[in-house]
C-alpha positions, -999 to 999 in steps of 0.1 A, spaced: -716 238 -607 -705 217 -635 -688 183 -625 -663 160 -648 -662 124 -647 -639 99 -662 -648 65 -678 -622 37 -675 -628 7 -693 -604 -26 -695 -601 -55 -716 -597 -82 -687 -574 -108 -699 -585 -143 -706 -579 -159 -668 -606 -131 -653 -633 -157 -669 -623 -179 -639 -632 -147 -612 -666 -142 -599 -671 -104 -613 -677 -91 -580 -641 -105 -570 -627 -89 -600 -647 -58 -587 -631 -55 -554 -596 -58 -569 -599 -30 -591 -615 -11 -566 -587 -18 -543 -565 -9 -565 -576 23 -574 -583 32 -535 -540 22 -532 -530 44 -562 -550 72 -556 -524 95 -540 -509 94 -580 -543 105 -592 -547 138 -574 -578 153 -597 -599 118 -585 -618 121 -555 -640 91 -554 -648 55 -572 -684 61 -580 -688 25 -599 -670 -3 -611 -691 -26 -639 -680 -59 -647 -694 -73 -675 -688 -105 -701 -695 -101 -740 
């Protein structure tokens, strides 16, 4: 069976540089787990990267 997955990506605003990543991490994934009953076609956070360029 074929699956679909969604990539999300955010531009973090200039204060994140002061977060530990895995902080930032936990927010998002938080956040995500909160909202979910608005995203009815999502049925589980797979991964959450954060990364400085």
């Amino acid at each position: 069976m074929k699956k679909k997955m969604a990539i999300i990506m955010f531009e973090l605003v200039d204060e994140s540089m002061e977060e530990r990543n895995e902080k930032i991490v936990q927010e998002l994934r938080n956040w995500f787990r909160e909202d979910a009953v608005s995203i009815p076609w999502a049925k589980e956070i797979r991964g959450i990267t954060v990364k400085e360029e």
